[in-house]
C-alpha positions in Angstrom: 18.9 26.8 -4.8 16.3 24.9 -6.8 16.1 25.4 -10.3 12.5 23.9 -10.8 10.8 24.1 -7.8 9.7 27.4 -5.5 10.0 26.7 -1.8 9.0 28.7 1.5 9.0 28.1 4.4 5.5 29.4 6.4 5.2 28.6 10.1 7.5 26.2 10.3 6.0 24.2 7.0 8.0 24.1 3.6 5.8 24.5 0.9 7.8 23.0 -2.1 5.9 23.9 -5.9 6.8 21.8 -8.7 7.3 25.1 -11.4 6.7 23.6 -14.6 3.4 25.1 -15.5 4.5 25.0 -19.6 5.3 21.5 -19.2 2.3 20.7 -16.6 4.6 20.0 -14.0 6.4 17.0 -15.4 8.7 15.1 -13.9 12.1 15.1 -15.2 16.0 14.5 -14.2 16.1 17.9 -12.7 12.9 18.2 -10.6 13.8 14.6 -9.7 17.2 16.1 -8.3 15.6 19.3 -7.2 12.9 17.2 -5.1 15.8 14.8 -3.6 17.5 18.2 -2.0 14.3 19.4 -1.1 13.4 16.1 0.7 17.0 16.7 2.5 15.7 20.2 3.5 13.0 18.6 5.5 15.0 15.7 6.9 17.4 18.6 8.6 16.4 22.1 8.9 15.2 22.0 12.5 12.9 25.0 11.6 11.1 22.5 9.6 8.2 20.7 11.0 6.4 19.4 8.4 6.2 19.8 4.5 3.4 20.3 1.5 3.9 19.4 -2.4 2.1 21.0 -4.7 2.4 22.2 -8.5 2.3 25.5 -9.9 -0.7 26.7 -11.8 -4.0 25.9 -11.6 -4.3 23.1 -14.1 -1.9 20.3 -13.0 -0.3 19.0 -9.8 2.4 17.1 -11.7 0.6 15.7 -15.3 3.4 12.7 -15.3 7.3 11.9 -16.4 8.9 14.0 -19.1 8.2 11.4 -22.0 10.8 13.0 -24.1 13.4 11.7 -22.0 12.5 8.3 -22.5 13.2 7.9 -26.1 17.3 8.2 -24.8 17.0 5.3 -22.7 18.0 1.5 -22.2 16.7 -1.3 -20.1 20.2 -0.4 -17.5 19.2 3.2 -17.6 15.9 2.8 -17.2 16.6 0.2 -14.5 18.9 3.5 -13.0 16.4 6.1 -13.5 13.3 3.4 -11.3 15.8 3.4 -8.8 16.3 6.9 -8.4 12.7 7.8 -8.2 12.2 4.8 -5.7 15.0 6.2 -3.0 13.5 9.5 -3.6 9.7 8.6 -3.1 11.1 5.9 -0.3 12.8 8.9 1.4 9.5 10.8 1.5 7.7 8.2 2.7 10.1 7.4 5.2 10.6 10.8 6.8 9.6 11.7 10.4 8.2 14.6 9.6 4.5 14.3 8.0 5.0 15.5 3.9 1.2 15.9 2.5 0.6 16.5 -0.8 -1.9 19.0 -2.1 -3.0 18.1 -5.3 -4.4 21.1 -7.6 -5.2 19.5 -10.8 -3.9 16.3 -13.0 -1.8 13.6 -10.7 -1.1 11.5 -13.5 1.7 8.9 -13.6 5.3 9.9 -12.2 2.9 12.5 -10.6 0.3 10.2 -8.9 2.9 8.1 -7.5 4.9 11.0 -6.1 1.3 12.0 -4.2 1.0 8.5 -3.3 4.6 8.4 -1.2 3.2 11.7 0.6 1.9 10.9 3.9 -1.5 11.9 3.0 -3.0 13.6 0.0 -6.1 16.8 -0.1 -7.6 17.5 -3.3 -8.9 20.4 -5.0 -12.2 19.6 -6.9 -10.1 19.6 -10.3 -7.9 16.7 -9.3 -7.6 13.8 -11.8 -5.8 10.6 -10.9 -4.5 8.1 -13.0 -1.6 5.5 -13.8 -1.7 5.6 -17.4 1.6 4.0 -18.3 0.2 1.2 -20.2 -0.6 3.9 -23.0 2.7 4.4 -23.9 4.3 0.4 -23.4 5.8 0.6 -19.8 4.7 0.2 -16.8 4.6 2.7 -13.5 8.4 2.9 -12.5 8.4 5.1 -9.3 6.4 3.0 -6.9 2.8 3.2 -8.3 2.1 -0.7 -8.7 2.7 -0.8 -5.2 1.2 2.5 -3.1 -1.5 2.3 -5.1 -2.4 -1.4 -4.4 -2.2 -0.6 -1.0 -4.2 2.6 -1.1 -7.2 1.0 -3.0 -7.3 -2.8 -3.4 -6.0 -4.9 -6.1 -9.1 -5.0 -7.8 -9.3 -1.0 -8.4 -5.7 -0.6 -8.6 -5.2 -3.0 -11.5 -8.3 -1.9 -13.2 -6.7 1.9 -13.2 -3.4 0.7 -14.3 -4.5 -2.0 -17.2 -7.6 0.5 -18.8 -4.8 3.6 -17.8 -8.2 5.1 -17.0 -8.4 8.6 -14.8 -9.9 9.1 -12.1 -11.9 12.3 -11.1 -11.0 14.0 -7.1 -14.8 12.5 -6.1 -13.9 8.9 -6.8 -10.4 9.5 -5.2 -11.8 10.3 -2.1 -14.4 7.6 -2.1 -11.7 5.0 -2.8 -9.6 6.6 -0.2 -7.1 8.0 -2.2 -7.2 11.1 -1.2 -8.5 12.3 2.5 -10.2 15.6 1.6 -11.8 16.9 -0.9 -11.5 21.4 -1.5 -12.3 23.9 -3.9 -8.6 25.0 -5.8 -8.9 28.0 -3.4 -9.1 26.5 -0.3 -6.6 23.6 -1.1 -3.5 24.9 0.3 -5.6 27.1 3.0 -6.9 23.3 4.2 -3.9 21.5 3.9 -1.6 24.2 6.2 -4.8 23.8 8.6 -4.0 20.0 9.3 -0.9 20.4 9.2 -1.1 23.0 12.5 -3.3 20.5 14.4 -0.4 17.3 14.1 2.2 20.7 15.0 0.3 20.8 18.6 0.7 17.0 19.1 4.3 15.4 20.8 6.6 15.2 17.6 8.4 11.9 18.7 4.5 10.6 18.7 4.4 11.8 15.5 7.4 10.3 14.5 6.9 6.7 15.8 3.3 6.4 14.3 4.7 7.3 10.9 7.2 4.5 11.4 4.9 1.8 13.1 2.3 2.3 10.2 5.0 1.7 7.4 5.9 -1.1 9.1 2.8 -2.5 8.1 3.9 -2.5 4.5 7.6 -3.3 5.1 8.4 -7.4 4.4 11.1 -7.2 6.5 9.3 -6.0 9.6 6.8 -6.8 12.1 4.9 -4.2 12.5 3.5 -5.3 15.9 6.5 -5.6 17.3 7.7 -2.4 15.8 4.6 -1.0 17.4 5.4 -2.4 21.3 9.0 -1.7 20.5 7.8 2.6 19.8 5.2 2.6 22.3 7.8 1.2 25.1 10.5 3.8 24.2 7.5 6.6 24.8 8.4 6.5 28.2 11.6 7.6 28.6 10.9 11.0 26.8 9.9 14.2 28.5 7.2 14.3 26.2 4.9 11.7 27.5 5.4 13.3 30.6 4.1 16.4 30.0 1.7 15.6 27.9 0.0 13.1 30.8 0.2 16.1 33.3 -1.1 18.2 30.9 -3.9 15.6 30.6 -4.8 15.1 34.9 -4.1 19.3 35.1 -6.5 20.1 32.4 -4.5 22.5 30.1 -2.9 22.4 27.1 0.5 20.2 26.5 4.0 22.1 25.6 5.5 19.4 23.9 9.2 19.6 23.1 10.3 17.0 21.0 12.5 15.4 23.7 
């Protein structure tokens, strides 16, 4: 189905692998339309709870856009091609399932920003993070002057993107890039493991935090109302239910997702 990416499907997660390992995993036109159908996939397979993205081979997660391809292009396409990679990364960010990424080596442009969409990032101890865009005369396309902002502060985040200076995986976490920190073995071993705990939680909960917390970010929206608004509709699902009777008879909640 996917011509540059491998994707399973493990206990209800889909693991979807950027497979450039030649190229380090670079972003280009057809992982760009590979990871839009792949996005779909979690948006409606119903066997699908939750998704990882990772890169293939140990030395890079995704080291950046294919630079090649930007030789080809004027200010309209290039105007086309940000827009693209901001409905895809919106899409990710957006989605009611939680997508975490698990970063096994460089996260570097194109590549950091698609990490940064994720719902939450883990970390293998050979992680490097960077915008570096500034070294070649443009400017992160996909997002990155924004998520990263957010993620870090102003200060940091325009330090990173004006020096196009890495990071190492240690000063991602301490800056709160990334929420944990594993050896390359144990990164996708740790990642599946929190994904499992939010699988044992209501997934309509699930759902509306996802939403109420991007509403933070959203211009448009008020996330505290948003918030009242998700919390009210709470109780007319089965789910809040049983998970309160689970609660007063001491055992573990079957939630349904209804």
């Amino acid at each position: 189905m996917y011509k540059t990416l491998n994707t399973q499907i493990n206990d209800g997660i889909l693991e979807i692998t950027v497979n450039r390992p030649d190229k380090l995993n670079a972003l280009n036109r057809e992982v760009m339309h590979d990871l839009a159908l792949a996005v779909d996939e979690v948006y409606k397979n119903k066997d699908v709870y939750a998704a990882i993205i990772t890169g293939s081979g140990p030395k890079a997660f995704i080291a950046g856009a294919d630079i090649a391809e930007f030789l080809e292009l004027s200010p309209e396409q290039g105007m086309d091609l940000a827009k693209k990679g901001h409905t895809i990364f919106q899409r990710i960010e957006d989605c009611h399932k939680p997508i975490v990424a698990a970063v096994n080596g460089f996260a570097l442009g194109g590549g950091c920003e698609l990490a940064m969409a994720c719902h939450f990032r883990l970390a293998s101890a050979n992680a490097k993070f960077g915008q570096p865009e500034v070294n070649l005369g443009i400017i992160p396309g996909y997002g990155g002057t924004q998520r990263l902002t957010r993620l870090i502060g102003k200060g940091k985040a325009l330090e990173l993107m004006l020096t196009g200076d890495m990071i190492s995986a240690e000063e991602a976490l301490k800056w709160g890039l990334v929420n944990h920190l594993t050896s390359p073995e144990e990164l996708l071993p740790k990642t599946r493991e929190q994904l499992a705990k939010i699988r044992e939680k209501a997934p309509l909960a699930v759902m509306r935090v996802i939403k109420c917390v991007n509403s933070y970010f959203k211009y448009d929206e008020n996330g505290f109302e948003t918030e009242i608004k998700e919390f009210a509709d709470s109780f007319a699902t089965k789910d809040l239910a049983e998970g309160a009777s689970a609660f007063i008879q001491k055992r573990k909640p079957n939630f349904k997702g209804e």
